[in-house]
N, C-alpha and C positions, 0 to 999 in steps of 0.2 A: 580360598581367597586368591584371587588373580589381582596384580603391579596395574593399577590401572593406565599407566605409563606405555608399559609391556604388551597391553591390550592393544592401545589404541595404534600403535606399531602393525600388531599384527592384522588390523583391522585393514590400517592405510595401505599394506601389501595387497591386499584384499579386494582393491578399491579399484574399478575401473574406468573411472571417469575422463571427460577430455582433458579437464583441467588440466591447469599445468600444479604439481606438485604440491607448490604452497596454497591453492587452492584446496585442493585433494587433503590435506593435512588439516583447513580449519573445519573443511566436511564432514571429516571426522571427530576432530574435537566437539562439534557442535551436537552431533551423534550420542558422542557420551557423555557432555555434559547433559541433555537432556537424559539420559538414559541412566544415569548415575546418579545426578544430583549434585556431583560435585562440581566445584570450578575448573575452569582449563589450569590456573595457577595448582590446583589439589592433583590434577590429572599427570601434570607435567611432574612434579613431585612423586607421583606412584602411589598415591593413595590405594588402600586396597580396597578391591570390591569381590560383592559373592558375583557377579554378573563372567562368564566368559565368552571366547569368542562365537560359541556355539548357541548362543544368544542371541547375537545379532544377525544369524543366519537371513531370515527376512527384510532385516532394515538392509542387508548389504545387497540381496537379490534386487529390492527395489532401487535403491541407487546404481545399481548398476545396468537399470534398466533406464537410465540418467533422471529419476524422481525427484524433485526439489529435496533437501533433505526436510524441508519446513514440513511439506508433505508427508515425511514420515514419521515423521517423529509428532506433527499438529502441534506445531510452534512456531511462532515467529516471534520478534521483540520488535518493537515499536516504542520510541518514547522511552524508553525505559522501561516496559512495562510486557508482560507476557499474556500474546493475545493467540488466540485457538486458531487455526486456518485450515482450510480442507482445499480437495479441488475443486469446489466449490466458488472459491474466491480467488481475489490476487493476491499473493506473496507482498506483504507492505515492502516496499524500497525506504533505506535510508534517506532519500533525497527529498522521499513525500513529508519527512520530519522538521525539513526545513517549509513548507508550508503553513504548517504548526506555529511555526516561530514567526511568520511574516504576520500572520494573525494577531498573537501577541506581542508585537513590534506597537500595536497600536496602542496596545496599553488599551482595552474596549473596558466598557461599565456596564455588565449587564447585559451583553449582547445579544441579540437570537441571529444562528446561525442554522443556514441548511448545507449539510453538505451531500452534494450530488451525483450517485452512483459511488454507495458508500463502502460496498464489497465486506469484508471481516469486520468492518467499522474504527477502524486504525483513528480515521481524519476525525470523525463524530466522538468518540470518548476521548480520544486526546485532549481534545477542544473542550469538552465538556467537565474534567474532568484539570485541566490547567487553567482555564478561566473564571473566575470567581459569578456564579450569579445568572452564566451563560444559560440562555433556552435554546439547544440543539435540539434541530430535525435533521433525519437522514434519510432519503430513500435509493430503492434499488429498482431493477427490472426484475432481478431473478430472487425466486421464494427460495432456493436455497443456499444464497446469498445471505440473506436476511436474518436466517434462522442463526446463522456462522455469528452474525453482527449483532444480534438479538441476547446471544450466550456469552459473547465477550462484554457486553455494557452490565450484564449483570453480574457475571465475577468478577467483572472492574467497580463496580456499582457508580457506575456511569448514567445520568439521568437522561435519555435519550429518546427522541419519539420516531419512530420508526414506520416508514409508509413505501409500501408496494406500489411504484410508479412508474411508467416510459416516461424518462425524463421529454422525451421529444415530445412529447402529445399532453403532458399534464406536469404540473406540481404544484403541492401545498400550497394552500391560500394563506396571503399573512405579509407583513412586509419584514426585511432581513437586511440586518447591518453589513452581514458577509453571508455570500453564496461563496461557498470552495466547491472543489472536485479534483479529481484526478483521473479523468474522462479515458475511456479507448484514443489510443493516438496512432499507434502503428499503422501504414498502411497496408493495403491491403495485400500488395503487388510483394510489401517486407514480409511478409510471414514466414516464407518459406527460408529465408535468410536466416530465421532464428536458431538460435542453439536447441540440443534436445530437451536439455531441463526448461525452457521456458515452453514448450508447445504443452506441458502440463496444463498451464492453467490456463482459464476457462476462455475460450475464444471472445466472446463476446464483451469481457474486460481488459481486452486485448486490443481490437479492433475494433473502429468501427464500422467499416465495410464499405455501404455508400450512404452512411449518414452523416452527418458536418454536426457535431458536439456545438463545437465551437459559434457555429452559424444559427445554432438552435438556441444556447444559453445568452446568446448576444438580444435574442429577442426577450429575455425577462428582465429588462433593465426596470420593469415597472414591480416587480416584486423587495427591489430593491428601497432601501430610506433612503431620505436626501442623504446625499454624502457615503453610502452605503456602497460596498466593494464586493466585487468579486472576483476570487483568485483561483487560478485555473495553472494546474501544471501542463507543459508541453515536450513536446518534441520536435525541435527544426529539422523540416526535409523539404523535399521541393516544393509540396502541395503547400505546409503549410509554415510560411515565416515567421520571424517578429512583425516584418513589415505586413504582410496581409493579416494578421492576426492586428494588429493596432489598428490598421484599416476597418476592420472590421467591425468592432466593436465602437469607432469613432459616427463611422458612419451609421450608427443604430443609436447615436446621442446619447452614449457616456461622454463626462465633459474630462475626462481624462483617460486614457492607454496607455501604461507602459509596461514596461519586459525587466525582468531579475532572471541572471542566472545562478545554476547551481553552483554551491561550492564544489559540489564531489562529483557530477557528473555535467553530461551534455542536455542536461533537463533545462529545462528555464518556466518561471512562474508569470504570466500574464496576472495583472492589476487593473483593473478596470472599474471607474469609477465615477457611479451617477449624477 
């Protein structure tokens, strides 16, 4: 039996990452708590495990080939909730969680929601699975996408309808109290600025290249019900503001636009409302 305290020590030695330190250290915590089962609180403690370092041989080759560690281990937490993820899809971010909650800020009865380029399905079961009564749809571009987001609504037992689409060129018929997403933002010119752990995952939930997301969803104000919102996470840079983003949507005859930023990062949520 190996201090699993003693482990993850000798793990963090091990560990080659850019991070700085106290990154490097929850990398690994996050390592063995998947990999153990235990808590970081059991870890820190020394709980013992049959597991040693000669175990993690692999997870540590891949991280140090800078892998998300989500990726290695096919976990992420969302919501509170442990959802599967591959490179396949995107890494859910903390800050898409505050999305969640702007949704239910409304207090909705029964809502039906589509949410748009759904990836693992983070935004779709949360929603569906926090709101009482909610008819979630989700669709994606990429099938295996979908398969990722298809196998977390059923271990979550999230009732969710799931549909293969280019958001640009098609979506479900039907009218919808909330359209969400959390679209490609990065430009295209930004890629190369990226860290190594993020060129992981999947390009095309990354960027959108030269397609305008935003310029596309502003055209389905008619899938929308009276009164009927849609919430879009973003990124301010030069192409695209609050202000052209409010523009934008104002000018396609939502009778309201406005901007929410994040508590914990430089995201900001777009409201847009028919």
């Amino acid at each position: 039996m190996t201090n699993s305290n003693t482990l993850c020590k000798e793990l963090l030695r091990r560990l080659r990452a850019e991070e700085d330190i106290s990154e490097k250290r929850e990398i690994i915590y996050y390592l063995a708590e998947c990999r153990t089962g235990f808590t970081k609180s059991e870890i820190v403690q020394g709980k013992a495990t049959p597991l040693c370092a000669a175990d993690f041989e692999s997870d540590l080759a891949r991280l140090n080939n800078y892998e998300p560690v989500q990726y290695v281990t096919g976990i992420a937490w969302f919501c509170g909730r442990k959802f599967s993820v591959n490179s396949e899809v995107l890494i859910p971010r903390p800050e898409t969680e505050e999305l969640v909650q702007l949704v239910k800020n409304y207090k909705p009865r029964s809502p039906s929601v589509l949410d748009v380029g759904t990836g693992s399905g983070c935004l779709a079961v949360s929603l569906a699975l926090e709101i009482p009564n909610a008819a979630v749809s989700a669709l994606d571009i990429s099938e295996g996408a979908l398969t990722v987001a298809k196998e977390n609504a059923k271990l979550l037992r999230a009732d969710v309808r799931f549909f293969l689409m280019d958001a640009l060129t098609e979506m479900p018929s039907g009218e919808y109290d909330f359209i969400v997403s959390n679209p490609p933002y990065i430009a295209p010119q930004d890629m190369e600025k990226l860290p190594p752990v993020v060129r992981f995952e999947p390009v095309i939930a990354l960027t959108p290249g030269n397609r305008n997301f935003y310029q596309s969803l502003s055209d389905r104000r008619h899938l929308l019900k009276p009164s009927g919102k849609m919430i879009l996470e973003f990124v301010p840079n030069e192409s695209v503001t609050e202000e052209s983003l409010i523009a934008i949507f104002r000018d396609k005859g939502f009778s309201k636009a406005t901007v929410r930023s994040s508590a914990i990062s430089n995201v900001g949520f777009l409201i847009a409302e028919r």
